[in-house]
C-alpha positions in Angstrom: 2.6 -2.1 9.8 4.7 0.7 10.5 6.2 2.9 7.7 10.0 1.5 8.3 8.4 -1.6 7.9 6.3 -0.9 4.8 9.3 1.1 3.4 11.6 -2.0 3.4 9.6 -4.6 2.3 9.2 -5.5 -1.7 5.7 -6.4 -3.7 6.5 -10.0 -5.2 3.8 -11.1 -7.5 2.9 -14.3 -9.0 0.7 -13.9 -12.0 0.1 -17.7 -11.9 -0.7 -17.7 -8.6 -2.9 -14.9 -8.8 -0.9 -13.6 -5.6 1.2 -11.0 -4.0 3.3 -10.7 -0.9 5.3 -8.0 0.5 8.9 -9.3 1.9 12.1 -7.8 3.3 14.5 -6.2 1.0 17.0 -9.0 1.8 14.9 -12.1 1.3 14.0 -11.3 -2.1 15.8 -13.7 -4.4 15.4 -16.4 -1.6 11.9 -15.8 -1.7 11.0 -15.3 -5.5 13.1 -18.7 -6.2 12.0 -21.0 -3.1 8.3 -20.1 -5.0 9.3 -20.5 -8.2 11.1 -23.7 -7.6 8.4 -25.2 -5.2 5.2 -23.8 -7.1 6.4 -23.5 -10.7 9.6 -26.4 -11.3 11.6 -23.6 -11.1 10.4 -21.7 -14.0 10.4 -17.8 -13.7 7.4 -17.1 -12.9 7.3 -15.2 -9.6 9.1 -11.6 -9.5 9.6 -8.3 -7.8 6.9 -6.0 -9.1 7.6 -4.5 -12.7 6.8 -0.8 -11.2 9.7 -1.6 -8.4 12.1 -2.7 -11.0 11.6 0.5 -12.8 11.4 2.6 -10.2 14.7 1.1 -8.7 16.2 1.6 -12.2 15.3 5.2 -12.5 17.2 5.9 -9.2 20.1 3.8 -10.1 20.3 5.3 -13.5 20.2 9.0 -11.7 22.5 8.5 -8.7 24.8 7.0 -12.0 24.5 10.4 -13.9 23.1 8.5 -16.6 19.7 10.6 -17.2 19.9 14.0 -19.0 17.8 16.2 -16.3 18.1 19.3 -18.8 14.9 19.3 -19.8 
């Protein structure tokens, strides 16, 4: 796998499942709720990474002007 490659794929884990899988930014929701819905009766139990989520926030939250970087 190249680094573009790796770069835009996303870690979706299933804890039920005991799995993870790495897929295109853009297939994401599909993804996480074709599992959830076939696997799990559409329960919530497949997601993006927690780390990813945060991570993404953090960024968000900076590009917004939201964090105090004065420290």
């Amino acid at each position: 796998m190249s680094d573009d490659t790796a770069a835009s794929t996303v870690p979706v884990v299933c804890p039920a499942c005991e799995t993870t899988t790495r897929v295109p930014l853009s297939e994401v929701a599909d993804t996480v709720a074709r599992h959830n819905d076939g696997q799990h009766d559409g329960r919530d139990v497949a997601h993006v990474d927690p780390a990813i989520v945060d991570r993404i926030a953090d960024l968000a939250a900076a590009d917004l002007g939201l964090t105090d970087d004065s420290e």
